[in-house]
N, C-alpha and C positions, 0 to 999 in steps of 0.2 A: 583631704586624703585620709583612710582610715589607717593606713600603717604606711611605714617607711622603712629601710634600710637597717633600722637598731631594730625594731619591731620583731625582723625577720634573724637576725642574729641574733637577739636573746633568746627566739622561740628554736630555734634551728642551729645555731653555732657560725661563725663568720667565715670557717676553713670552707663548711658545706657550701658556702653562697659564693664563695669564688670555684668552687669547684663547679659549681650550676651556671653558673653566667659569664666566665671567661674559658672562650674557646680556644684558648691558644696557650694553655698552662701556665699562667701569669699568675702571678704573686695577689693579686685584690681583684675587688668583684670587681666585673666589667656595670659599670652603674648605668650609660644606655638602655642595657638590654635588659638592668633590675627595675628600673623607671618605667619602661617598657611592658613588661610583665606585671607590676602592680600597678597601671593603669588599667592594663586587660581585666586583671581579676577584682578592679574597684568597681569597672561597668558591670560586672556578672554581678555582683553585687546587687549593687543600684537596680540593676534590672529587674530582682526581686523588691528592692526597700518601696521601690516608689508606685507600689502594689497600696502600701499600706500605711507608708509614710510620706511628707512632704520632705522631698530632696531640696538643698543639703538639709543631712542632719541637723540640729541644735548642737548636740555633743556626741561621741563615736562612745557608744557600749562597748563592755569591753566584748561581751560576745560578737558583735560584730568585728572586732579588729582579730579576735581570735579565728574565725570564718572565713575574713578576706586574708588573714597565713596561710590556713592549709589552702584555700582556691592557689595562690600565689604558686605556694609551695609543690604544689601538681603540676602548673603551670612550667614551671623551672626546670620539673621534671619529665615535663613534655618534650623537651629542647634535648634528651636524652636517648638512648634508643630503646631504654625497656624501664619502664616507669616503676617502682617497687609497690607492692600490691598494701601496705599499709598508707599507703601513702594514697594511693588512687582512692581506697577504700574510706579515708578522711576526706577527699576531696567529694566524695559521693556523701558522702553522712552531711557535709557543708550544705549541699546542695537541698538536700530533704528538709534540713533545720530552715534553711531560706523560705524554702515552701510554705513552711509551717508560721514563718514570720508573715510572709506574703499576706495568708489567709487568715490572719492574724489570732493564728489557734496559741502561738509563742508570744510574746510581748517584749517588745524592747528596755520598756518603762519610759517612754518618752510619749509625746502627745503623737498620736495617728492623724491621719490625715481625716479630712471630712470624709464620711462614709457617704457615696452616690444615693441619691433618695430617688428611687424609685418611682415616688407617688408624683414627682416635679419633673416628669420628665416631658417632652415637648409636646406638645398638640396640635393634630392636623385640623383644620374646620375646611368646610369644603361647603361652598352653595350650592343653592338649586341649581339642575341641570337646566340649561338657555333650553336646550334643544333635546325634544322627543319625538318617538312616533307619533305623537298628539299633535304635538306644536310642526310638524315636518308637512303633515297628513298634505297632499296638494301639489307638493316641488317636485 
């Protein structure tokens, strides 16, 4: 898992994340539905990582644990009914840096996965044709 529950409370403050995840004006986060949401936003992740990297990671960058906050942290504030526009607007910039991991224009500093070689890729061989107009000529 890249982040958890403290991850999101130091990055965010602990009032906010019960405010985001308990529906029912409770005193603590409802942890369900934060388990919930930072599994969601560790696949959107991963959907990028393993573009470039062999899933799991070795160890979590911090730039990725910082990544899968704001996805999270948009995420939480989906469950809301007007999302605040810095907050959407990190979760967009999240998305572009992934991009940029993906295509591996950004670097983790971890080992990437083998790069696809091209030159090894399958070969079709096909024989001679049994049957032609030549070979047919008569039936």
């Amino acid at each position: 898992m890249y982040i958890d529950q403290t991850d999101l409370e130091n990055r965010f403050g602990a009032q906010a994340l019960v405010e985001l995840t308990n529906d029912v004006r409770g005193a603590t986060v409802d942890t369900e539905v934060l388990e919930q949401v930072i599994t969601d936003a560790q696949a959107e992740v991963d959907g990028y990582l393993a573009v470039a990297y062999d899933l799991p990671l070795e160890s979590t960058p911090r730039l990725v644990k910082r990544l899968a906050c704001d996805i999270c942290w948009y995420m939480l504030h989906q469950r809301r009914p007007r999302t605040p526009e810095e907050v959407r607007k990190a979760y967009e910039d999240a998305g572009k840096l992934l991009e940029k991991i993906s295509t591996r224009k950004v670097s983790l500093g971890l080992s990437p996965a083998p790069a696809q070689n091209p030159g090894q890729a399958a070969v079709l061989t096909v024989a001679d044709r049994v049957f032609d107009r030549d070979s047919m000529k008569g039936f």
